[in-house]
C-alpha positions in Angstrom: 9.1 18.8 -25.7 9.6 21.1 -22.5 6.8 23.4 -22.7 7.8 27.4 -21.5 6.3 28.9 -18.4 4.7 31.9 -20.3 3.2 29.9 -22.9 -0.5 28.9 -23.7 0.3 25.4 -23.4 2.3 25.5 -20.1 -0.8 27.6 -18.8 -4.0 24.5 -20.0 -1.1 22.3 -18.5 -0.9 23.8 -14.9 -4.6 24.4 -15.2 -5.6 21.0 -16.0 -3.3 19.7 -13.2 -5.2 22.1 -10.9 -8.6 21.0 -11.6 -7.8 17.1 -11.3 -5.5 17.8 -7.8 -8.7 19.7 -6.1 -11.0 17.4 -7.7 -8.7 14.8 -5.6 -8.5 16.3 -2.5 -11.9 18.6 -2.3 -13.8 15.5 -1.3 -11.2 14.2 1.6 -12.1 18.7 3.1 -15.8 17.6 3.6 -14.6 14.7 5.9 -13.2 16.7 8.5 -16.2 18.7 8.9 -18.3 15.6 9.1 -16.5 13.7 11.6 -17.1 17.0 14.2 -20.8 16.6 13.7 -22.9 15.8 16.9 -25.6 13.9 14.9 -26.0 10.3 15.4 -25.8 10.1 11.5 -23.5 11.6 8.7 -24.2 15.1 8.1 -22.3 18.4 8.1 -22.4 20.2 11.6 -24.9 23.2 12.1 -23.9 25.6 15.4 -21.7 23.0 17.3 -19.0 20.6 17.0 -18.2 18.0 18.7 -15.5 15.3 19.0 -18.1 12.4 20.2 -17.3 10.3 17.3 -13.4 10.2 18.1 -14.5 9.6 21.5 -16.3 6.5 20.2 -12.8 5.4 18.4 -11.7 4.9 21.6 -14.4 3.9 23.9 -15.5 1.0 21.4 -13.3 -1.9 21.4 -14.4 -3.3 18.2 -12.3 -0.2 16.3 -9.6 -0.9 18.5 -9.9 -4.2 17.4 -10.0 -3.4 14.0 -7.1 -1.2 13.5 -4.5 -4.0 15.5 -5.7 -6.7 13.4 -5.4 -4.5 9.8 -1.5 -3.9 11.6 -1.2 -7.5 11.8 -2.7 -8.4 8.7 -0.9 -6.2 6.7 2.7 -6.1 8.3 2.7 -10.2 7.6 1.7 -10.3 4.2 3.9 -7.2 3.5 6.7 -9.0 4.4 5.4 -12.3 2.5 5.0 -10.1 -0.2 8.5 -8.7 0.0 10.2 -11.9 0.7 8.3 -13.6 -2.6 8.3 -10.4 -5.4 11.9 -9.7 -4.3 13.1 -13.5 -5.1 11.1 -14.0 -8.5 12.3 -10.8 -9.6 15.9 -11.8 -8.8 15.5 -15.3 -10.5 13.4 -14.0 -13.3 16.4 -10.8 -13.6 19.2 -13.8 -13.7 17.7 -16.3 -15.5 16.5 -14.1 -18.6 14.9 -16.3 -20.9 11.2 -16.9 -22.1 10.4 -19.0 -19.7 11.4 -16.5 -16.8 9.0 -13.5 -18.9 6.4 -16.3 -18.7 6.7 -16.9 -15.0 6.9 -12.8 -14.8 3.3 -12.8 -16.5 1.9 -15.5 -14.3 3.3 -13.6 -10.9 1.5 -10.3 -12.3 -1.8 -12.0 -12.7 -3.6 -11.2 -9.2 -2.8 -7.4 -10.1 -4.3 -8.2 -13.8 -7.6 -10.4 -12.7 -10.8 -8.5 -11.5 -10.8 -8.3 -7.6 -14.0 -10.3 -7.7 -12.4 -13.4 -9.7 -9.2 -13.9 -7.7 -11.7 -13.5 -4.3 -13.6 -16.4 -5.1 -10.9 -18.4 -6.3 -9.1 -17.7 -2.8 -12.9 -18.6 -1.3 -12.9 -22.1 -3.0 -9.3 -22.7 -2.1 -9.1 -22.0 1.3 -12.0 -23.6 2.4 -10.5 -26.7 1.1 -7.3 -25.7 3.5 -9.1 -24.7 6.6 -8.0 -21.4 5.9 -11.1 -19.1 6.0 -11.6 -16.1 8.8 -8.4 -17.1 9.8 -4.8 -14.8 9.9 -2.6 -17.6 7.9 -5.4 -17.2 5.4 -5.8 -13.3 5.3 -2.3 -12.7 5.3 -1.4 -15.4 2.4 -3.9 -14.1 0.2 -3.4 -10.2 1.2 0.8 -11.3 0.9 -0.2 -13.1 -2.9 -2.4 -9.6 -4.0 1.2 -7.1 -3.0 3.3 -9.6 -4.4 3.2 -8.1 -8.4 3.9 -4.5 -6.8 6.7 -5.7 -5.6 7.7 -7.4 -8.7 7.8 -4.8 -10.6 9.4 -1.8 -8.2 12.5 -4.3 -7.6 12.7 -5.1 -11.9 12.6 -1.8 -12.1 15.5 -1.4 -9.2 17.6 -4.4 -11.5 17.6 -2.9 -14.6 19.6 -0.1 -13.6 22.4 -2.5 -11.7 25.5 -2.7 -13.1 26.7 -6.0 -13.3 30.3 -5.0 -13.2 29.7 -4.7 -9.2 28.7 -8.2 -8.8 31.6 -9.2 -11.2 33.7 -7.8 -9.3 32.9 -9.0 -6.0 33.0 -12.5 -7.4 35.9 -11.9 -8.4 37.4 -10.8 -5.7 36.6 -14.0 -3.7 32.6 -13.6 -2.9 30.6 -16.3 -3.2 27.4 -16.3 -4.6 25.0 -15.6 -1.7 27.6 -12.8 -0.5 27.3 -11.0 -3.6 23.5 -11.1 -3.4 23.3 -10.0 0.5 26.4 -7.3 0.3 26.5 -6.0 -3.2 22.6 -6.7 -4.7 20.5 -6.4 -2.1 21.9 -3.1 -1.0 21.5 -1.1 -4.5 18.1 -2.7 -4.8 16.9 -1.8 -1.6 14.9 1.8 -2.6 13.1 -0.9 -5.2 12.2 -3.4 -2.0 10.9 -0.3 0.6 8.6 1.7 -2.7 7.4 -2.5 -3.1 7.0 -2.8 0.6 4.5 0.2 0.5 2.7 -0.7 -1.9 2.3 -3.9 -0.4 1.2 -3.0 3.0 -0.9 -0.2 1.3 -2.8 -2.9 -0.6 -3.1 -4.8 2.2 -4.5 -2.0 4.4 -7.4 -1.2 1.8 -8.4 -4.6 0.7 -11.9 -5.2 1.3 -13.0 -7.2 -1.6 -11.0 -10.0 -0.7 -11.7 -10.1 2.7 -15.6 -10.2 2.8 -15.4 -13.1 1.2 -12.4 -15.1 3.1 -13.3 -13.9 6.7 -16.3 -13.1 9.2 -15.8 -12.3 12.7 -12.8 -13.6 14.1 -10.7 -11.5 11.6 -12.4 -8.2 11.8 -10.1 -5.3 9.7 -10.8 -1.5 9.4 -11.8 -1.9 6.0 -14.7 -4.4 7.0 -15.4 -2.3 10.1 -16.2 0.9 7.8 -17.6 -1.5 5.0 -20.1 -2.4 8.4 -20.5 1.3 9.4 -21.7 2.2 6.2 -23.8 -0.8 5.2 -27.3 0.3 6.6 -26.6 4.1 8.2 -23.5 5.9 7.8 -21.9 6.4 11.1 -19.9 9.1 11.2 -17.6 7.2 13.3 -16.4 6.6 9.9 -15.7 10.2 9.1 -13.6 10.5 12.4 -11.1 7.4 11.1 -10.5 9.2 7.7 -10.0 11.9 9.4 -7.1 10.5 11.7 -5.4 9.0 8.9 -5.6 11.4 6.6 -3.6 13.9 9.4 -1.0 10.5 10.0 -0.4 10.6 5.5 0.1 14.4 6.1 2.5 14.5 8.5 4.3 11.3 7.2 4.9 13.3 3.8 6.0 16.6 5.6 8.4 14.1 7.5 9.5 12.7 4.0 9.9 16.5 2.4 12.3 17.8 5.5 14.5 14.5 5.5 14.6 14.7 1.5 15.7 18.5 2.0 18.3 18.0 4.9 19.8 15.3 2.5 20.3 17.4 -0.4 21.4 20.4 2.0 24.4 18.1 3.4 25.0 16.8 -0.6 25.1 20.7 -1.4 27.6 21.2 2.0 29.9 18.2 1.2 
């Protein structure tokens, strides 16, 4: 039921909506402030600010560091992740029986199982393979944890294919892996990029898994500010939110003026 602007229940609506956006953002305000403190510690700045923290961003190699190898990190299992949640949900969409809902289950278990659980069973496993503080090992378990995201943005993406266009391709003379590269993978592309960000987004902010699989020669951002914050909060910390946080603002004004000027040249056409 669509509620009417200038009723009572439109109004608790918008005001509840109001509340829980500032109660999302209000704390994410108090970081800028922070990261322009002078003080050797985390605190708000008193009569001067100063950009000695972002200095240190740069002037410290082990942030530098930090940042390339979360790039690395998640990039490759982004694309493991892809590459895997894009052919199960393919096989799973074709296949349609109870066995391919039970493999569907199965592939959705490391976004079901408790962060801690699915670390430790990656611990035990990958010491047996050589695998821990390596890359292969980061990026397989980091590519295994965006996997289900995927999985479910590309089902999503096949539910609403019409099979008539891949009927009609094959009978036109396509074979099967033509039909999938020039007719499937195309309309289920928007499915693969929204998986693909969720991926490398999950991959970006993982931390649980990676204090237990790695040490120093993989070093991520997350482990960095997990190591920044373990005995004194450095406001070094403060000065990285703040840097992405500017990077997700002008990525979504980026994504509002290209969604505009499409729909601008759908309205002119």
């Amino acid at each position: 039921m669509r509620l009417r602007r200038d009723s009572l229940g439109f109004a608790a609506a918008a005001c509840g909506a109001w509340i829980v956006l500032l109660y999302l953002v209000l704390p994410l305000l108090f970081v800028v402030p922070v990261s322009l403190t002078p003080q050797r510690y985390l605190s708000l700045p008193d009569r001067e600010l100063s950009l000695r923290h972002y200095a240190t961003l740069i002037d410290d190699p082990s942030w530098i560091n930090s940042i390339l190898h979360s790039a690395i990190v998640a990039s490759s299992a982004t694309l493991i992740a892809v590459l895997m949640g894009t052919l199960t949900a393919i096989g799973c969409w074709r296949i349609a029986s109870r066995l391919s809902e039970v493999a569907r289950i199965i592939m959705l278990a490391p976004m079901i199982v408790p962060p801690i659980v699915h670390a430790l069973g990656f611990y035990r496993v990958w010491v047996r393979f050589g695998l821990i503080d390596t890359f292969p090992g980061l990026i397989l378990a980091h590519g295994i944890k965006g996997m289900p995201f995927v999985l479910i943005t590309v089902a999503a993406a096949l539910a609403n294919f019409d099979l008539r266009l891949e009927q009609a391709a094959r009978n036109l003379g396509a074979s099967l892996a033509q039909t999938v590269r020039l007719v499937l993978l195309p309309c289920i592309l928007p499915g693969i990029a929204t998986g693909a960000v969720f991926a490398f987004i999950i991959s970006w902010d993982e931390i649980v898994v990676t204090l237990f699989i790695t040490s120093r020669h993989v070093y991520t951002l997350p482990r960095k500010i997990w190591d920044g914050i373990a005995d004194n909060i450095n406001p070094s910390v403060a000065a990285v939110a703040t840097i992405f946080i500017l990077i997700t603002l002008v990525l979504l004004a980026l994504s509002f003026l290209l969604r505009r000027e499409a729909r601008v040249e759908r309205s002119a056409a």
